[in-house]
N, CA, C and O atoms as CSV, one atom per row, in Angstrom:
chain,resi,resn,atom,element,x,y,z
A,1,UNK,N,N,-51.513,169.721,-32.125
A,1,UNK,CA,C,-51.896,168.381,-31.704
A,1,UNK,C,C,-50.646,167.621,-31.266
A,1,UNK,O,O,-49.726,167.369,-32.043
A,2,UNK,N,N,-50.659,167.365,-30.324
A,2,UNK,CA,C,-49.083,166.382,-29.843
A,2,UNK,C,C,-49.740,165.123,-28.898
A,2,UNK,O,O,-50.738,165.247,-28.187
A,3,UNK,N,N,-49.143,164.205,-29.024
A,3,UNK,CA,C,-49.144,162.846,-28.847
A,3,UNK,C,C,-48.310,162.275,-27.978
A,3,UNK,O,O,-47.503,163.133,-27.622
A,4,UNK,N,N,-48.034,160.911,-27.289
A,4,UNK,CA,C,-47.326,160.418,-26.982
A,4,UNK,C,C,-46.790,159.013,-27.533
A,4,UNK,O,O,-47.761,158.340,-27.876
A,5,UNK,N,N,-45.614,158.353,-27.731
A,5,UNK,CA,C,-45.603,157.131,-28.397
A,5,UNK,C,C,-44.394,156.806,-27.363
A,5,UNK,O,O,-43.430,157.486,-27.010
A,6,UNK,N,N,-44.907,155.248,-26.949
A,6,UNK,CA,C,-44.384,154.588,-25.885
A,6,UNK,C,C,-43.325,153.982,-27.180
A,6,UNK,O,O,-43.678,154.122,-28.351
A,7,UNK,N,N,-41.933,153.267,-26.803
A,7,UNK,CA,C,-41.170,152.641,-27.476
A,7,UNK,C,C,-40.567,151.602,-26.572
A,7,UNK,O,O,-40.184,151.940,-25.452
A,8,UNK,N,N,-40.433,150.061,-27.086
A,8,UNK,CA,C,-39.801,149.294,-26.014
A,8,UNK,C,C,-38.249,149.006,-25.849
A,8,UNK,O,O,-37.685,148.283,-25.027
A,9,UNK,N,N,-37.664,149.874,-26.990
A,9,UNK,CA,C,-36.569,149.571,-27.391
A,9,UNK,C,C,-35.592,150.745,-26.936
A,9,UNK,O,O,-36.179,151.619,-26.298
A,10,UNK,N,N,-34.195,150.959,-27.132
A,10,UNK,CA,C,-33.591,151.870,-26.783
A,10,UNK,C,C,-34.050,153.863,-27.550
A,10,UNK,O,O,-34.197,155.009,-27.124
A,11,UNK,N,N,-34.099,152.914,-29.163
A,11,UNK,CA,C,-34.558,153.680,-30.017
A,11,UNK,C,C,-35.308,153.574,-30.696
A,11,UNK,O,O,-35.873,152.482,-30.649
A,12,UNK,N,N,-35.936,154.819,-31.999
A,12,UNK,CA,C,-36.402,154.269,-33.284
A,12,UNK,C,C,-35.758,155.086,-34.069
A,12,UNK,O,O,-35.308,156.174,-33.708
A,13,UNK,N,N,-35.675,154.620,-35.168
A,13,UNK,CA,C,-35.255,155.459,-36.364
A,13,UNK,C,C,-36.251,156.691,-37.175
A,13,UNK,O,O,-37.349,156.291,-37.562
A,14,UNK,N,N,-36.034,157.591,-37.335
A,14,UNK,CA,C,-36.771,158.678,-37.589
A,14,UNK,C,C,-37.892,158.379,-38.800
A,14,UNK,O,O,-39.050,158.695,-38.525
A,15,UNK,N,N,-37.711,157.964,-39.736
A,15,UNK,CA,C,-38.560,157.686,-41.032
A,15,UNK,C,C,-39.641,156.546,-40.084
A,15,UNK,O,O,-40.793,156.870,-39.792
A,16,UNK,N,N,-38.993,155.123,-39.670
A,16,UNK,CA,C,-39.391,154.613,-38.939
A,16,UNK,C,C,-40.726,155.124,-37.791
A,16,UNK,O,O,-41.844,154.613,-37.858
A,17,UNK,N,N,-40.437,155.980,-36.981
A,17,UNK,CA,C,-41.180,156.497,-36.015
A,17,UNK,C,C,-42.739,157.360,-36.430
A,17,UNK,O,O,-43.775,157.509,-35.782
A,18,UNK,N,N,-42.155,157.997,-38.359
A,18,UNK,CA,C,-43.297,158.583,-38.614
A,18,UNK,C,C,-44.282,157.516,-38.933
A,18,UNK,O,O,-45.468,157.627,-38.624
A,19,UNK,N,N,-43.728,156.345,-39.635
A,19,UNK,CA,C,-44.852,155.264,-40.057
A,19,UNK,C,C,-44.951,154.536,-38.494
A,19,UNK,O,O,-45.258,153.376,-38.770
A,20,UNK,N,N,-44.878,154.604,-37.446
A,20,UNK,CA,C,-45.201,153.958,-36.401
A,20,UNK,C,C,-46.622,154.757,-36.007
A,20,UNK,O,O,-47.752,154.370,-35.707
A,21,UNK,N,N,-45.733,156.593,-36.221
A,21,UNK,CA,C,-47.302,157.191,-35.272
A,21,UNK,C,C,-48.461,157.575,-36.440
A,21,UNK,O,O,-49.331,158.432,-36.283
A,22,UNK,N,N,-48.268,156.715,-37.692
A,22,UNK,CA,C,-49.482,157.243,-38.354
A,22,UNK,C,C,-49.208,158.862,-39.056
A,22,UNK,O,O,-50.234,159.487,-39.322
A,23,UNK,N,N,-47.979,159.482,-39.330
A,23,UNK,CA,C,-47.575,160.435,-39.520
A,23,UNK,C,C,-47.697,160.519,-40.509
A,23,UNK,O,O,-48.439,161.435,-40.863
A,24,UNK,N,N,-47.171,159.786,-41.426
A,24,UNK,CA,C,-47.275,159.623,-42.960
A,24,UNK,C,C,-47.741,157.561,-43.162
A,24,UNK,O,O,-47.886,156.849,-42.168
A,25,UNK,N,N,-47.864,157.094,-44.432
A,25,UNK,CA,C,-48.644,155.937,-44.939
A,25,UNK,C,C,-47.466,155.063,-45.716
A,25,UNK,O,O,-47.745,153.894,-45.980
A,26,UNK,N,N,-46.273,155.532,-46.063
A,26,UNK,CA,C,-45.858,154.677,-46.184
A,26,UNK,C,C,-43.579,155.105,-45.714
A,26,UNK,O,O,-43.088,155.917,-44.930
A,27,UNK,N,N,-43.085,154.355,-46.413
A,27,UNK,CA,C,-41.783,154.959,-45.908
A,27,UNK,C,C,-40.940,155.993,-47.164
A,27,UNK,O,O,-40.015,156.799,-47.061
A,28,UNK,N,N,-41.744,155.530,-48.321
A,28,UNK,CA,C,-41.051,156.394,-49.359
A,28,UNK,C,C,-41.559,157.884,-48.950
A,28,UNK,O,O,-40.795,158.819,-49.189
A,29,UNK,N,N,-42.733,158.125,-48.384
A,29,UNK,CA,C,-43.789,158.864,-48.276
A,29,UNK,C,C,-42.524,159.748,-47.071
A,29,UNK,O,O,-42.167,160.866,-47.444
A,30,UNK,N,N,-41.988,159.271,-45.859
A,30,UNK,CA,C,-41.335,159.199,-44.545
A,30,UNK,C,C,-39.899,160.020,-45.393
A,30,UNK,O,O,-39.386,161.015,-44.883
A,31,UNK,N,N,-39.356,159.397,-46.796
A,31,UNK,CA,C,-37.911,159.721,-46.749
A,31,UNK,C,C,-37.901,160.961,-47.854
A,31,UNK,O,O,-36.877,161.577,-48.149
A,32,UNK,N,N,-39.419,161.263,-48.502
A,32,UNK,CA,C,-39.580,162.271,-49.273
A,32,UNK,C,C,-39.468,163.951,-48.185
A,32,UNK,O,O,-38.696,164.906,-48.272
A,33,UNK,N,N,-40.693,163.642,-47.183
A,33,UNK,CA,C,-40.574,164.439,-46.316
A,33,UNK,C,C,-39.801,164.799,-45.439
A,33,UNK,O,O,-40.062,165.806,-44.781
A,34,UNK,N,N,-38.679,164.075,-45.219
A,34,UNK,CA,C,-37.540,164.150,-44.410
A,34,UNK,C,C,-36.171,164.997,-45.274
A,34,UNK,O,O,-35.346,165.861,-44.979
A,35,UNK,N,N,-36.424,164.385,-46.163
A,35,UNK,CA,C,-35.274,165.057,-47.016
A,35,UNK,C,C,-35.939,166.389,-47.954
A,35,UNK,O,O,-35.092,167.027,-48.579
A,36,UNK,N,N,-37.122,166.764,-48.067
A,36,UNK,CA,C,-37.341,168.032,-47.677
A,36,UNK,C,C,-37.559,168.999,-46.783
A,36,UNK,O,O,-38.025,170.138,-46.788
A,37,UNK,N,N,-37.161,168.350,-46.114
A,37,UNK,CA,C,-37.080,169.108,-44.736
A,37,UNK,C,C,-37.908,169.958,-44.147
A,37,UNK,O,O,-37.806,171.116,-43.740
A,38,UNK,N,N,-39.169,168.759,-44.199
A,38,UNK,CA,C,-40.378,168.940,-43.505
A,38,UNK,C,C,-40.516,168.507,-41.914
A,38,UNK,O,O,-41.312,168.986,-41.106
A,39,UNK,N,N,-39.543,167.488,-41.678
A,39,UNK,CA,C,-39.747,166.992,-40.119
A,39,UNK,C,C,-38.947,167.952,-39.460
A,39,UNK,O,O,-38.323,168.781,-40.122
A,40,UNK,N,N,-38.897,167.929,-38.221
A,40,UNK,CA,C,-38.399,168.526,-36.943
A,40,UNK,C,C,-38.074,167.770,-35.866
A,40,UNK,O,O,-39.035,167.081,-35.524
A,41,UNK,N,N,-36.787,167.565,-34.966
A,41,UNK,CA,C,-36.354,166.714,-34.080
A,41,UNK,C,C,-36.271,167.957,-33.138
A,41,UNK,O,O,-35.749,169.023,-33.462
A,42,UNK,N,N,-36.773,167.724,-32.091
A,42,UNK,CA,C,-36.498,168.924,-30.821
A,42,UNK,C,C,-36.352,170.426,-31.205
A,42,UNK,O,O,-35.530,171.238,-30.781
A,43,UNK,N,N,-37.330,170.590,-32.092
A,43,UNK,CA,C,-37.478,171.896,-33.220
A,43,UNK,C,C,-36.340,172.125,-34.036
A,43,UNK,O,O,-36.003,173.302,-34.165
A,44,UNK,N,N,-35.784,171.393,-34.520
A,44,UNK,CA,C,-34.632,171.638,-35.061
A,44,UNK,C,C,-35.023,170.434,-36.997
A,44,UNK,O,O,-35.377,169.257,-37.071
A,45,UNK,N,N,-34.783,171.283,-37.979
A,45,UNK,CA,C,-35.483,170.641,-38.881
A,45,UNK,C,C,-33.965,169.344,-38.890
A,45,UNK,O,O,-32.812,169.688,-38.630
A,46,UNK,N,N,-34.348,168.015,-39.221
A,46,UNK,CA,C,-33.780,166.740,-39.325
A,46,UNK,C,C,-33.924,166.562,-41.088
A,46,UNK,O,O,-34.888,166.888,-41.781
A,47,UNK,N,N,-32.897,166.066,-41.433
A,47,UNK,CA,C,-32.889,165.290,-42.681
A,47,UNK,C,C,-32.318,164.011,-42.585
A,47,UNK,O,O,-32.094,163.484,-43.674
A,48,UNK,N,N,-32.010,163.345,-41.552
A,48,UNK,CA,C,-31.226,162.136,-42.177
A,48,UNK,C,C,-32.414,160.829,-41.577
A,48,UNK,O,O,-32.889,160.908,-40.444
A,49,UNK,N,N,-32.570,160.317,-42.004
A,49,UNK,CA,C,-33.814,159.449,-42.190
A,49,UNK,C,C,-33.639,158.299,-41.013
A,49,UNK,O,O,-34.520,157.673,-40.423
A,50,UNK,N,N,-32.373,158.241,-40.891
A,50,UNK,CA,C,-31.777,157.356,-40.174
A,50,UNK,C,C,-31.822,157.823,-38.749
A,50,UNK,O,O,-32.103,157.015,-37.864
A,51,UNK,N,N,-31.577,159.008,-38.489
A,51,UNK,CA,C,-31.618,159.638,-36.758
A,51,UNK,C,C,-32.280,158.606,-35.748
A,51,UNK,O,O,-33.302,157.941,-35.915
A,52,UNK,N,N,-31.476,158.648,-34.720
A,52,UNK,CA,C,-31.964,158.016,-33.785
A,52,UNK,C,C,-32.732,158.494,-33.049
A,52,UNK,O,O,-32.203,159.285,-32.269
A,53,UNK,N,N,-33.965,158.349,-32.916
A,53,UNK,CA,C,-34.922,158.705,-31.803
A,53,UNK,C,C,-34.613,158.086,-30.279
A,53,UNK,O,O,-34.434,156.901,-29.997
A,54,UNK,N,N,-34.601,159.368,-29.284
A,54,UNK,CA,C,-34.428,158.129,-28.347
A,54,UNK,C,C,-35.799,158.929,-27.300
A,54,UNK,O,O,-36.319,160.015,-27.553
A,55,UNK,N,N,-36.132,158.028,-26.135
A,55,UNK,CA,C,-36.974,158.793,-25.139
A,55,UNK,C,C,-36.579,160.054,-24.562
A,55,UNK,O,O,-35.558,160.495,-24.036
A,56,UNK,N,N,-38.156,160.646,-24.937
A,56,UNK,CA,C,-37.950,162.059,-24.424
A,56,UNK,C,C,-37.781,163.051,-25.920
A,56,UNK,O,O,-38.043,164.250,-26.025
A,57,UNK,N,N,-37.283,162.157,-26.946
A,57,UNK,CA,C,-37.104,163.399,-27.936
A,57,UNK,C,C,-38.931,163.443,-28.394
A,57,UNK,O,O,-39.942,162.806,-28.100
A,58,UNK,N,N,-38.608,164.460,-29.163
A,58,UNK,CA,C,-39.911,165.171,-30.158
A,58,UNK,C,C,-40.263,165.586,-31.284
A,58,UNK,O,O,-40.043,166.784,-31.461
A,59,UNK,N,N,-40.780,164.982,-32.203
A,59,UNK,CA,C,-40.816,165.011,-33.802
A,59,UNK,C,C,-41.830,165.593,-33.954
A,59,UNK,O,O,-42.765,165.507,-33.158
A,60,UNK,N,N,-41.842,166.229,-34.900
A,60,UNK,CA,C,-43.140,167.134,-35.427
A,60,UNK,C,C,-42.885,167.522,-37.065
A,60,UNK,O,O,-41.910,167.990,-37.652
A,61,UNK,N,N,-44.314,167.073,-37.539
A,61,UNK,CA,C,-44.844,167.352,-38.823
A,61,UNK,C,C,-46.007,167.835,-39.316
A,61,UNK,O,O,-47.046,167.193,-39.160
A,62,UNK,N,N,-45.984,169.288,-40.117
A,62,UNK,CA,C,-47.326,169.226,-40.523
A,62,UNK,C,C,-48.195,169.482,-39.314
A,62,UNK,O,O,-49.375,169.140,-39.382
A,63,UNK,N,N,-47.607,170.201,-37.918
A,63,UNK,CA,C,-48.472,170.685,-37.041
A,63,UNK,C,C,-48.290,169.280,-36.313
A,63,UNK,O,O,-48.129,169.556,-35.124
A,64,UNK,N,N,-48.259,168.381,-36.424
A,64,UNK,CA,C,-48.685,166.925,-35.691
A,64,UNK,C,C,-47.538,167.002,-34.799
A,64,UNK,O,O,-46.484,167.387,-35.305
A,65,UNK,N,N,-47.557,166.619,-33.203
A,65,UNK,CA,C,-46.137,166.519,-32.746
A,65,UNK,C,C,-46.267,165.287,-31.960
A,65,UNK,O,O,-47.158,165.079,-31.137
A,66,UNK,N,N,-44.993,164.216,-32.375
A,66,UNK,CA,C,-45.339,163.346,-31.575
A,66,UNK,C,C,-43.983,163.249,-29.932
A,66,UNK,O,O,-42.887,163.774,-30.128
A,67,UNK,N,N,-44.178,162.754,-28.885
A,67,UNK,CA,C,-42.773,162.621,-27.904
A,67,UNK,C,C,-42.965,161.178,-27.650
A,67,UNK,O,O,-43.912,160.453,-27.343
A,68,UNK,N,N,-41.368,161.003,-27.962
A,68,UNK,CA,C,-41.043,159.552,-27.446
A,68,UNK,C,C,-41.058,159.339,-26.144
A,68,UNK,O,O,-40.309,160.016,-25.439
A,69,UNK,N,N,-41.840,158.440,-25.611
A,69,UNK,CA,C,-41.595,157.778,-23.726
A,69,UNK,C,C,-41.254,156.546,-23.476
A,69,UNK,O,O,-41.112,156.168,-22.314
């Protein structure tokens, strides 16, 4: 399942971006799964919660993939 999520800003922050697309429900929820190293940035597993998302990248969790535009 992959998605698209428009952003108006330069970036988002990775924990950030999962509670934007409905990925996970809250942010403790965002920094549990991140730092088990459940997310993925451009298939590459991410831990730092903080990462900058910018357009064009691609996060994926749990099968869900979302791309920044």
């Amino acid at each position: 399942m992959s998605e698209k999520i428009s952003i108006t800003t330069e970036f988002i922050k990775l924990d950030a971006l999962l509670k934007f697309a409905a990925l996970v429900d809250t942010g403790g929820e965002a920094k549990t799964l991140i730092q088990e190293g459940q997310v993925f940035v451009n298939g590459e597993v991410c831990t730092m919660r903080g990462k900058k998302i910018r357009p064009g990248d691609t996060v994926s969790l749990d099968g869900h993939e979302v791309t920044v535009e």
